[in-house]
N, C-alpha and C positions, 0 to 999 in steps of 0.2 A: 109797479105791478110785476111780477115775479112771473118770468113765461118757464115752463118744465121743460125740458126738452129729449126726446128718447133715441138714445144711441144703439143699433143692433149691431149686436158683438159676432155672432155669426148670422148667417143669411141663412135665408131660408134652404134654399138649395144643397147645403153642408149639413144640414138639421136634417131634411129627409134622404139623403145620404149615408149620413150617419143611422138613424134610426133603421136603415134598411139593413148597417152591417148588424147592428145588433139583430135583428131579426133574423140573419141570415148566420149569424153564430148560435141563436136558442135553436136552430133547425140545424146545426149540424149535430149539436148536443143529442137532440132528440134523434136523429137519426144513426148517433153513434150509439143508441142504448141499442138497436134494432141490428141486432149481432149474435154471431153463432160461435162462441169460445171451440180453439182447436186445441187438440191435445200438444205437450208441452210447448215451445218455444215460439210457436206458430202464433204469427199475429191474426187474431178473430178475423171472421167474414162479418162485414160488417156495411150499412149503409151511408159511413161517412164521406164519402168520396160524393155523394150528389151536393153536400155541402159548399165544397171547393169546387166542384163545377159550375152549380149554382151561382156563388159568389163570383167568379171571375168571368160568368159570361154578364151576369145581370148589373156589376158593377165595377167593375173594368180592375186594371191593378193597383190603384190605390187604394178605392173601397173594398174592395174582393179580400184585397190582403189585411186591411184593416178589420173583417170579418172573421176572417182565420187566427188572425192575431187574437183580438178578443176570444175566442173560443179557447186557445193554446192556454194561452193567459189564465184565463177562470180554471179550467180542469188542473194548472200548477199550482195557483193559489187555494184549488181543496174542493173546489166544486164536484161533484162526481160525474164527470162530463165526457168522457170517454166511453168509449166502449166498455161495456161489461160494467157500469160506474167506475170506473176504475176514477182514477185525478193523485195529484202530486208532483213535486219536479222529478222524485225518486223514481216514478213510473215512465217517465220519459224521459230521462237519462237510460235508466238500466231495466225498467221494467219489461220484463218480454220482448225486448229488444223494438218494439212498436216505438220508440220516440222517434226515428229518422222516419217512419212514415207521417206524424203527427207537424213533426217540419217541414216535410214534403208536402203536407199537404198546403200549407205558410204559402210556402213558395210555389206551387203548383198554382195556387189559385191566382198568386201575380202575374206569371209568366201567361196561363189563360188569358187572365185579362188585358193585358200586354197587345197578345197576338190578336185576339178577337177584336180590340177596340182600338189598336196602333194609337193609343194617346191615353194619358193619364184620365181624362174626362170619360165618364161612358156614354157610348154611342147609345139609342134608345136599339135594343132588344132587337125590332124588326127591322132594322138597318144588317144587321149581321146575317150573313147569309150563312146557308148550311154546312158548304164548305168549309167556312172559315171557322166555325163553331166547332166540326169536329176537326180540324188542326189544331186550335187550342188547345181542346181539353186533349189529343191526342198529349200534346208536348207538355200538358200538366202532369197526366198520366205515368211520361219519361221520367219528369222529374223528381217526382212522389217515388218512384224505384230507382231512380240514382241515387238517392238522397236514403230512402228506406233498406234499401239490400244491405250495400257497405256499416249502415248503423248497425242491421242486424245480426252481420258476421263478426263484427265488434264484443256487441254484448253479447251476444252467444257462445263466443268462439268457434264459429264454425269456419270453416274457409269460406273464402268469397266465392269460387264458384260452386258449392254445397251450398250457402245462403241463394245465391240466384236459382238454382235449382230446386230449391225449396219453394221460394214465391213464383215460378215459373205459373203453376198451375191459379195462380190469382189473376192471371195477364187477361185471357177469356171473360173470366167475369167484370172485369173491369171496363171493358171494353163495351162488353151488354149494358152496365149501369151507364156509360158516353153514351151509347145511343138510348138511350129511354133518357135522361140528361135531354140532348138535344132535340127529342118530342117535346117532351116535357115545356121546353121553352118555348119550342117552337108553337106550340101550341099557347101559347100563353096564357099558360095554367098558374106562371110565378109572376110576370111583367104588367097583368092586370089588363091584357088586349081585349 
């Protein structure tokens, strides 16, 4: 008599994991439609950035980044998943200079998740306190304009400090979207509290 026997190739825990980055990349897509094109070189206002905070606080730097990653990824391969639809590698390479923020945000969301959950695994939501939520995205924040300025004085040609001086006036808003971010969570409007 012949017994079957069922091997699970991943675990459950990697499955809802996963499916959370995905969910959490159709949410930055969507939230990168919900954008305000600036006139020339200036990357959009735009609501991508609750994505990457979203992601690195809710799923620490592996998933967070696995999130961002998948999002980067589809908008290259043609999806119209950027801001303004935009998508291509040609758009973030050279496009309006916006690819070093589109990277930044990659890496922003790891380094959140990094700080906020100090270990690859994520901490559950209401473990993180408030403090340490806005240090995270604070130093995602850093990164997303370390990473975005220098791209965009690149492809621009603008000097580096005429590029910083240019997104200077982005820092503010940014700042309002971390703290409605850290309601958001806090209230656990994303974590299902």
């Amino acid at each position: 008599m012949a017994t079957e026997q069922s091997v699970d190739l991943v675990d459950d825990e990697t499955v809802g994991l996963f499916t959370k980055a995905v969910l959490l990349a159709a949410l930055t897509a969507a939230l990168a439609q919900i954008s305000i094109p600036l006139p020339g070189a200036l990357p959009p206002f735009s609501l991508q950035p609750f994505g990457m905070f979203f992601a690195g606080l809710l799923l620490g730097p592996l998933w967070g980044g696995v999130a961002l990653l998948l999002y980067v990824l589809v908008g290259i391969a043609g999806a119209p998943v950027f801001s303004n639809a935009n998508a291509g590698l040609g758009y973030v390479i050279a496009g309006q200079g916006t690819g070093g923020f589109l990277v930044g945000f990659l890496v922003g969301a790891v380094v959140a998740g990094a700080i906020a959950h100090r270990s690859i695994a994520p901490k559950p939501v209401a473990d993180l306190s408030v403090p340490v939520q806005v240090v995270a995205l604070t130093a995602a924040v850093a990164v997303v304009y370390a990473i975005g300025v220098p791209w965009l004085a690149v492809v621009t040609g603008l000097p580096f400090a005429r590029a910083a001086a240019v997104m200077a006036p982005y820092i503010p808003l940014d700042l309002l979207k971390l703290g409605i971010a850290v309601g958001v969570v806090q209230g656990g409007y994303l974590a299902g509290r």
